[in-house]
C-alpha positions in Angstrom: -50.0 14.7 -9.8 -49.6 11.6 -7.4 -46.5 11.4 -5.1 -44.9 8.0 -4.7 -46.2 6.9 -1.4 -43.1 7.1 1.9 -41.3 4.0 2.8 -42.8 2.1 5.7 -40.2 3.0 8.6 -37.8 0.4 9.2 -37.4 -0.1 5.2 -34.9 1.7 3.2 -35.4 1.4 -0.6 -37.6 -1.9 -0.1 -35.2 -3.7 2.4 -36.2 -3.7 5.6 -33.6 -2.2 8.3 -31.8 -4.1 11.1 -33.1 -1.3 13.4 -32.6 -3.4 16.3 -29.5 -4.6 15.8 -26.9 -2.0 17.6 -24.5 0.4 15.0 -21.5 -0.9 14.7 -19.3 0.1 11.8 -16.0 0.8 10.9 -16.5 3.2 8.3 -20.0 5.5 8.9 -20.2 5.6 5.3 -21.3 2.0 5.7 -24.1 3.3 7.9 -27.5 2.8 6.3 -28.7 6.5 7.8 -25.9 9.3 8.6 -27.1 11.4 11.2 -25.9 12.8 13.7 -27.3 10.4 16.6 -26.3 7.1 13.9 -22.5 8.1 14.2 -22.5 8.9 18.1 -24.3 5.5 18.6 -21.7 4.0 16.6 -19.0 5.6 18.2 -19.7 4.9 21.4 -20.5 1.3 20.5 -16.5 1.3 19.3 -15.5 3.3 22.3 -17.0 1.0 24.8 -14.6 -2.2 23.2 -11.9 0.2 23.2 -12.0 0.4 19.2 -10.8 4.0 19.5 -11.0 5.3 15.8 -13.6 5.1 13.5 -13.3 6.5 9.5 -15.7 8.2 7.5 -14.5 7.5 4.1 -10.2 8.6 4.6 -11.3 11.0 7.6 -10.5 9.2 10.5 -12.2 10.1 14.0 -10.1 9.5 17.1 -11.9 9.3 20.2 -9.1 9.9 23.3 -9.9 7.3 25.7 -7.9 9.3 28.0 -5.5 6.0 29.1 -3.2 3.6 27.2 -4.9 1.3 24.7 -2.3 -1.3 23.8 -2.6 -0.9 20.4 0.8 1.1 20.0 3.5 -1.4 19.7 5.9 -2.6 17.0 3.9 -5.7 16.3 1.0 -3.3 15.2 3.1 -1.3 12.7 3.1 -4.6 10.7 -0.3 -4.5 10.4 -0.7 -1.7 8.8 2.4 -1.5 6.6 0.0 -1.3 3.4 1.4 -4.4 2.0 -1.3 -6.6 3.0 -1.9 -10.4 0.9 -4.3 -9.8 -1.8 -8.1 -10.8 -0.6 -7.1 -10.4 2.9 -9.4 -7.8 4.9 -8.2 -4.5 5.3 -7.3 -3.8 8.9 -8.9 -2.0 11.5 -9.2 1.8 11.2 -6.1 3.2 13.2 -3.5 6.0 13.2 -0.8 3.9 11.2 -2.6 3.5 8.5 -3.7 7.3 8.1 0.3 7.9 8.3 1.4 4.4 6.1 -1.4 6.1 3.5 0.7 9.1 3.0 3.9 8.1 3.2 2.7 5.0 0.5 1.0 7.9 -1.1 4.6 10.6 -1.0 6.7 7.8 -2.5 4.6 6.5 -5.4 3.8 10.1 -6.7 7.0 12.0 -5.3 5.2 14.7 -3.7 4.7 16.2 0.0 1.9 14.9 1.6 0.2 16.7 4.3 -1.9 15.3 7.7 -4.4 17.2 9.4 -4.9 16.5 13.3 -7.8 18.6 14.5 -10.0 18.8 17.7 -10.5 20.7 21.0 -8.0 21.1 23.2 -7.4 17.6 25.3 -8.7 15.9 22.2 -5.5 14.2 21.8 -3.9 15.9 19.1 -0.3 15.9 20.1 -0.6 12.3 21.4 -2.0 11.3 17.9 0.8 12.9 16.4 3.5 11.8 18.1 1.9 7.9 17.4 2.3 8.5 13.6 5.8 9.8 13.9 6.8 6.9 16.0 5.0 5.0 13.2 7.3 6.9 9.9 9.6 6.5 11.8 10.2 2.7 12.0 8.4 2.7 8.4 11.3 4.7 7.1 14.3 2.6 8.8 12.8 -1.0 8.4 
């Protein structure tokens, strides 16, 4: 019994990879390879333009850039208020719209929702946190 002969490197499936072009990817899922050293490149490709989080599918991945990013201020909770025009691209990964998804999410099927923030201590947990209550907040009250 023959076996199909491997892919050539640099081709996935017949279409040749962009091997030298650096990872850069809002969502890893879009990554053409998931491994480990595909989503640390990627990260730190984000992390170097200050594009702090990252999803994988509805996970989102915070990396603490230990300083203030502006990207915390009421003209940013417009952004990701969920209501966005139909055809326009979604916006950038970001803790508002993990927290505008389940509040969207607790008023459409009238249930509790619940967030998970996890990571090692300094990881930026609390500060995280603290951003998506500032963020229900205004949601709830505007």
């Amino acid at each position: 019994m023959s076996q199909a002969p491997e892919p050539e490197p640099g081709h996935f499936g017949g279409i040749a990879a962009a091997r030298s072009a650096p990872l850069d990817v809002a969502d890893m899922c879009a990554l053409a390879h998931l491994t480990e050293k595909a989503m640390l490149e990627n990260l730190s490709n984000r992390f170097a333009r200050d594009e702090i989080y990252t999803y994988v599918g509805s996970v989102l991945i915070a990396v603490n850039p230990f300083r203030l990013i502006p990207i915390y201020q009421p003209k940013h909770f417009e952004i990701y208020r969920g209501d966005l025009p139909e055809g326009a691209p979604p916006p950038p990964p970001h803790i508002f719209a993990i927290a505008d998804a389940a509040y969207t999410c607790m008023l459409k099927e009238k249930r509790n929702q619940c967030v998970i923030v996890s990571g090692e201590s300094g990881s930026g947990k609390t500060e995280s946190t603290k951003y998506m209550l500032r963020y229900l907040i205004d949601r709830k009250s505007g």
